[in-house]
LUMKE-103362 format. One record per residue (C-alpha): residue number from 0; x, y, z. Coordinates in steps of 0.2 Angstrom, whole numbers, always signed. Layout:
LUMKE-103362
{NUM, {X, Y, Z}} ...
END
This chain:
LUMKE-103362
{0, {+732, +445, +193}} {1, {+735, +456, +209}} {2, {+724, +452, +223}} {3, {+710, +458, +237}} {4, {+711, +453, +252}} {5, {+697, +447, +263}} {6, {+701, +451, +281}} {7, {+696, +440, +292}} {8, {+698, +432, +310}} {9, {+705, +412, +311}} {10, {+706, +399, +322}} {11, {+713, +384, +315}} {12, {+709, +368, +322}} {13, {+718, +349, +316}} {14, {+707, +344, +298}} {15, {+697, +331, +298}} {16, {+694, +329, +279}} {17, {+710, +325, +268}} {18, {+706, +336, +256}} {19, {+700, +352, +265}} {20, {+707, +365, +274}} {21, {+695, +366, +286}} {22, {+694, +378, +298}} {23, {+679, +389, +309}} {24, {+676, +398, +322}} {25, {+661, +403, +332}} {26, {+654, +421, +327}} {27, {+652, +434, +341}} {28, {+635, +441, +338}} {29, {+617, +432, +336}} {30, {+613, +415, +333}} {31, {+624, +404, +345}} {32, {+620, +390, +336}} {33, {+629, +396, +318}} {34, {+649, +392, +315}} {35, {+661, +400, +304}} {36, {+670, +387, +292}} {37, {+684, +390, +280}} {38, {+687, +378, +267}} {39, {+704, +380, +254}} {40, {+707, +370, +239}} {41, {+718, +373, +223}} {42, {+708, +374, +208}} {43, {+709, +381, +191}} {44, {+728, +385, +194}} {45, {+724, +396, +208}} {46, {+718, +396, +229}} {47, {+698, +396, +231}} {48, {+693, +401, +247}} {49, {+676, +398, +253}} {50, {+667, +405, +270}} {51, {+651, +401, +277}} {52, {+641, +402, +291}} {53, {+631, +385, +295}} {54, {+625, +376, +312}} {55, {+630, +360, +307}} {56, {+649, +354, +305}} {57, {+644, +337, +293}} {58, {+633, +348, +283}} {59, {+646, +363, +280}} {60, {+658, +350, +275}} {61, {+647, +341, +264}} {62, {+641, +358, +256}} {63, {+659, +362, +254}} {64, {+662, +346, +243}} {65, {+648, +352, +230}} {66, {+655, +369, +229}} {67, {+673, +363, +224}} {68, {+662, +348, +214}} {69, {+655, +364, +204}} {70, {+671, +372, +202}} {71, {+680, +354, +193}} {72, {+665, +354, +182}} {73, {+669, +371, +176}} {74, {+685, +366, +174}} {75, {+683, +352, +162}} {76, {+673, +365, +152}} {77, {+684, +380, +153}} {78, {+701, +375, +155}} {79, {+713, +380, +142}} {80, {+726, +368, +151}} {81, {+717, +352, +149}} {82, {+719, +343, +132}} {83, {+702, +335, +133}} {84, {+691, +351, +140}} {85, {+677, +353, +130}} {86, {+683, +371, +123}} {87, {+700, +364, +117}} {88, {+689, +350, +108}} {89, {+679, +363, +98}} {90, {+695, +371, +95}} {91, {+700, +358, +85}} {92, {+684, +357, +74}} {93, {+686, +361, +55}} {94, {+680, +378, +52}} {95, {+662, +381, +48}} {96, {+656, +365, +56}} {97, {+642, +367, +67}} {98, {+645, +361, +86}} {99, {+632, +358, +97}} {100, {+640, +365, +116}} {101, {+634, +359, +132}} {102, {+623, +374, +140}} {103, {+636, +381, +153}} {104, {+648, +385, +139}} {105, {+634, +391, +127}} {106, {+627, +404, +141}} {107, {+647, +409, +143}} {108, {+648, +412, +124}} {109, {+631, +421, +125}} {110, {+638, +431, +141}} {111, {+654, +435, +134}} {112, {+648, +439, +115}} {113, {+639, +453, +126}} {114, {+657, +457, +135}} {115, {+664, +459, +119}} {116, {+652, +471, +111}} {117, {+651, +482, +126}} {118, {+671, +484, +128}} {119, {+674, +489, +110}} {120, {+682, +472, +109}} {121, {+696, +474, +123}} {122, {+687, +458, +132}} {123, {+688, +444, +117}} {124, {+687, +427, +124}} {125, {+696, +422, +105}} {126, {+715, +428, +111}} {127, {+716, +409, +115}} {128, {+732, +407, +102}} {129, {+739, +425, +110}} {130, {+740, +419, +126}} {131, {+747, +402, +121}} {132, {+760, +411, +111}} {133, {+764, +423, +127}} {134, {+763, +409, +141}} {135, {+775, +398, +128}} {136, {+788, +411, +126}} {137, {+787, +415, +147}} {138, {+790, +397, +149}} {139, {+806, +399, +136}} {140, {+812, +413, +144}} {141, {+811, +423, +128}} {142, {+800, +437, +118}} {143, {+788, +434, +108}} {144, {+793, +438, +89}} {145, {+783, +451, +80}} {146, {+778, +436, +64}} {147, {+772, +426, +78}} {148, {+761, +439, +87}} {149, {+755, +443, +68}} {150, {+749, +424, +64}} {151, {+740, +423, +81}} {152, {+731, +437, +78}} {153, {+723, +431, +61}} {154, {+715, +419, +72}} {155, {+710, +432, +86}} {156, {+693, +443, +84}} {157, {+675, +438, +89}} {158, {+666, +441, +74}} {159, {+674, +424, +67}} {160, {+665, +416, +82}} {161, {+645, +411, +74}} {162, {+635, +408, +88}} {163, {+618, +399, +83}} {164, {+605, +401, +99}} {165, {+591, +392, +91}} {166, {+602, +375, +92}} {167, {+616, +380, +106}} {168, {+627, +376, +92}} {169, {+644, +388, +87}} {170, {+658, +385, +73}} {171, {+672, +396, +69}} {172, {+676, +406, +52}} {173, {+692, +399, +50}} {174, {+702, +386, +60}} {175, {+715, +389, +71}} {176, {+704, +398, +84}} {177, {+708, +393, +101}} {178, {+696, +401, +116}} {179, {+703, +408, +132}} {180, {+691, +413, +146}} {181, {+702, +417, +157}} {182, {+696, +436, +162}} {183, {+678, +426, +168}} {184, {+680, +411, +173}} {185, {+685, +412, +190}} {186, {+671, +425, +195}} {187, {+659, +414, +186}} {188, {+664, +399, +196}} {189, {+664, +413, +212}} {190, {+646, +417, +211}} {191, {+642, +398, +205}} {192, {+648, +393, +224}} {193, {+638, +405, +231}} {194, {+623, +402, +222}} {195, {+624, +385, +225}} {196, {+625, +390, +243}} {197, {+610, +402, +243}} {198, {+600, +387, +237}} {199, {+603, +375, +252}} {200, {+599, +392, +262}} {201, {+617, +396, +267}} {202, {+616, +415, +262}} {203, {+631, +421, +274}} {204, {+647, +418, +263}} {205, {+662, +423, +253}} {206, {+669, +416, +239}} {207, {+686, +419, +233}} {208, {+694, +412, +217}} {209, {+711, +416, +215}} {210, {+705, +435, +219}} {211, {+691, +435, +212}} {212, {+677, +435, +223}} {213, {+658, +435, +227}} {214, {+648, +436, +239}} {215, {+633, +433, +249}} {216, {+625, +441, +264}} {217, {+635, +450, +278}} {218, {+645, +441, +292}} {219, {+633, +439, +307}} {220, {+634, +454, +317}} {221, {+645, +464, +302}} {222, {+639, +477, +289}} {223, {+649, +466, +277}} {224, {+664, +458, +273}} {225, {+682, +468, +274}} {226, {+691, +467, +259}} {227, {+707, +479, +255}} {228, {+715, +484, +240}} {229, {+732, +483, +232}} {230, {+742, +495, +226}} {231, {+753, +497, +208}} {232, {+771, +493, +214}} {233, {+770, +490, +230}} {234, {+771, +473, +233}} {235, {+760, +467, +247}} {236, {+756, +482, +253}} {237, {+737, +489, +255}} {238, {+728, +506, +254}} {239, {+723, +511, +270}} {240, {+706, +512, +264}} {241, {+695, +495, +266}} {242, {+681, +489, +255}} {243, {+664, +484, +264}} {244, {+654, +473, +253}} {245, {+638, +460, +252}} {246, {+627, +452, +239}} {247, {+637, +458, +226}} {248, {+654, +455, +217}} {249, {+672, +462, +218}} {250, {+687, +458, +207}} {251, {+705, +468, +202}} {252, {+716, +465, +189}} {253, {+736, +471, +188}} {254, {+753, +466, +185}} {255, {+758, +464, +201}} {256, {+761, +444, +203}} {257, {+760, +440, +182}} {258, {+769, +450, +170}} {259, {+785, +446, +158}} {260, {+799, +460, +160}} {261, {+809, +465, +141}} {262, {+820, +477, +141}} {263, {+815, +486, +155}} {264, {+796, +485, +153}} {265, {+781, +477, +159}} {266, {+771, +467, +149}} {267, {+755, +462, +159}} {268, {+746, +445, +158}} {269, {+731, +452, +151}} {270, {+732, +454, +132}} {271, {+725, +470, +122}} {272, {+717, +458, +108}} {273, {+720, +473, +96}} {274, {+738, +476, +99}} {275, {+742, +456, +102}} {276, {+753, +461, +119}} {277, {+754, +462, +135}} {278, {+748, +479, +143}} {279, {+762, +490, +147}} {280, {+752, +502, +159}} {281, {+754, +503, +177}} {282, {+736, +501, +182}} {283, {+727, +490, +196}} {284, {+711, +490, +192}} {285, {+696, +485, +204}} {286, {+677, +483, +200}} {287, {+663, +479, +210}} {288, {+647, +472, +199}} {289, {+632, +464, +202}} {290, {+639, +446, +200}} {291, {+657, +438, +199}} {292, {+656, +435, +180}} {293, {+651, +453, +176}} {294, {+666, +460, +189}} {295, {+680, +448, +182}} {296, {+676, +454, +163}} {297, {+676, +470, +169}} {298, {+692, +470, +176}} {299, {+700, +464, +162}} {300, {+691, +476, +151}} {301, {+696, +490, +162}} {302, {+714, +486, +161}} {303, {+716, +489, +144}} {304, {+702, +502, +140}} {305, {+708, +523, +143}} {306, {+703, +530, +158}} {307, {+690, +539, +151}} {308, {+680, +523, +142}} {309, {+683, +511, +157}} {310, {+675, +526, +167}} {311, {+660, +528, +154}} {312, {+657, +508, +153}} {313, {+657, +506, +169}} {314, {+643, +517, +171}} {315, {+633, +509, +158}} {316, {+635, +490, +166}} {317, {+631, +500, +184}} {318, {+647, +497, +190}} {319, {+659, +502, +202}} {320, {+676, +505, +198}} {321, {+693, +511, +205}} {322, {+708, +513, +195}} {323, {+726, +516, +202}} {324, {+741, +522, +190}} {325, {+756, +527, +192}} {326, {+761, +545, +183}} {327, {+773, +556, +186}} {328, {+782, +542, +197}} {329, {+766, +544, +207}} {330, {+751, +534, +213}} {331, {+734, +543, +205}} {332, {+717, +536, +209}} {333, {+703, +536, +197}} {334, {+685, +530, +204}} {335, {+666, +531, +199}} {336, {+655, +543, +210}} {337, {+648, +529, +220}} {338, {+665, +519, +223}} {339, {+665, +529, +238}} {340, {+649, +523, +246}} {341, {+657, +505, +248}} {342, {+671, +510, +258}} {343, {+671, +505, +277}} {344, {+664, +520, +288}} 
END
């Protein structure tokens, strides 16, 4: 996934707390009493950063602590990595037996079922044995063969996934069906964080999952938080341009840090479930939503949809998007009318 980047001023005092980076500094404008703190961990494979405004040093530590304590819990639901997560224990259910999930995982399957439909099935949380079969053959340096692609796709498609909501239970068609919610976890767990935040009155803050971020009120004294953009093949570099976002979401997907190179092309990390592989487009796509859940699947979505339908579902899900190609060897940008209005001024 290529990344945003949230701009932002540091000072970076000795930590305290073993386990946190922990960092703040005083803000410049209104309340004297409020801080700036930045706390980093690693989870789900990937950097979270969280930034909050709080008067009270113990306090911002402790909420920190239940924020990453969210994030680990998602994890032992979601992960794909962990043999004992619950989604890899219903994937191992017989087919056609009826499994009661826990209510976080049902209201995900409920979320992306609805993902799913929307995007004319180019978000399908079932690719699970896909990108298995793609991290595997990464891993060994190889291809994936075309008979391998063909058996993991008899276990892809959504509509062998029966959801139940009168008992929160689901069961698959056949078995074999392996669940990957990779394209909206990590903007789930984003606006979780915040959310959690909002609760304990902590309304100033940013969470950033891996790129995938959400967010809260504005900065004290700020319009919004900064966050720039990425362009296709161009490494580290940013658009000149700067987003200026609150109380909403933003995320972008690409091939710039994950792709696997054969024969002279890019196969992106994010799997067209129809085709089986990798998308071959040079395309970053950023999408700014209502909530990090709706942004992430987006993102994915919009990689792997034509221009013109990512355009048009983006405007049914009230959506922002931007998309940046390469044609023609160069850099076109495709947006929604109101893209624009969240650029800085």
């Amino acid at each position: 996934m290529w990344r945003l980047i949230f701009l932002s001023w540091l000072v970076s005092p000795p930590t305290s707390h073993p386990q946190l980076s922990f960092r703040f500094v005083s803000p410049r404008t209104v309340s004297p009493q409020l801080k700036r703190f930045h706390f980093t961990e690693n989870k789900m494979g990937s950097p979270f950063n969280l930034i909050f405004y709080c008067d009270d040093s113990l306090r911002a530590v402790q909420l920190s602590k239940e924020c990453f304590t969210i994030v680990d819990s998602l994890n032992a639901i979601f992960s794909d990595y962990m043999e004992e997560s619950e989604i890899n224990r219903l994937s191992k259910q017989p087919a056609s037996k009826k499994v009661k999930v826990s209510a976080e995982l049902f209201s995900m399957i409920t979320q992306s079922r609805r993902a799913w439909i929307n995007s004319g099935g180019t978000f399908d949380i079932t690719v699970g044995a896909l990108t298995r079969l793609w991290r595997k053959a990464k891993k060994e340096k190889r291809f994936p063969e075309i008979e391998e692609i063909k058996q993991a796709k008899k276990t892809t498609g959504f509509e062998k996934l029966v959801i139940d909501s009168h008992s929160n239970s689901v069961s698959f068609t056949l078995k074999g069906i392996e669940l990957d919610f990779g394209g909206i976890v990590k903007g789930y767990a984003a606006q979780k964080m915040i959310d959690h935040l909002k609760s304990k009155s902590i309304s100033m803050a940013l969470a950033d999952a891996g790129g995938d971020i959400a967010m809260g009120d504005a900065p004290p004294g700020k319009q919004g938080w900064t966050i720039s953009i990425n362009l296709p093949e161009q490494g580290l570099d940013v658009w000149d341009k700067k987003l200026e976002l609150k109380n909403c979401a933003v995320a972008t997907s690409g091939d710039i840090y994950n792709y696997t190179l054969h024969n002279g092309k890019k196969y992106s990390h994010i799997i067209d479930p129809q085709m089986g592989y990798g998308v071959t487009s040079q395309r970053n796509v950023t999408v700014i939503a209502k909530d990090g859940a709706t942004a992430d699947w987006l993102a994915t979505a919009c990689s792997i949809l034509p221009i013109k339908k990512a355009l048009a579902l983006m405007k049914k899900e009230s959506a922002a998007l931007l998309i940046a190609t390469i044609e023609n060897e160069k850099i076109r940008i495709y947006k929604t009318e109101k893209f624009d209005s969240y650029f800085m001024r």
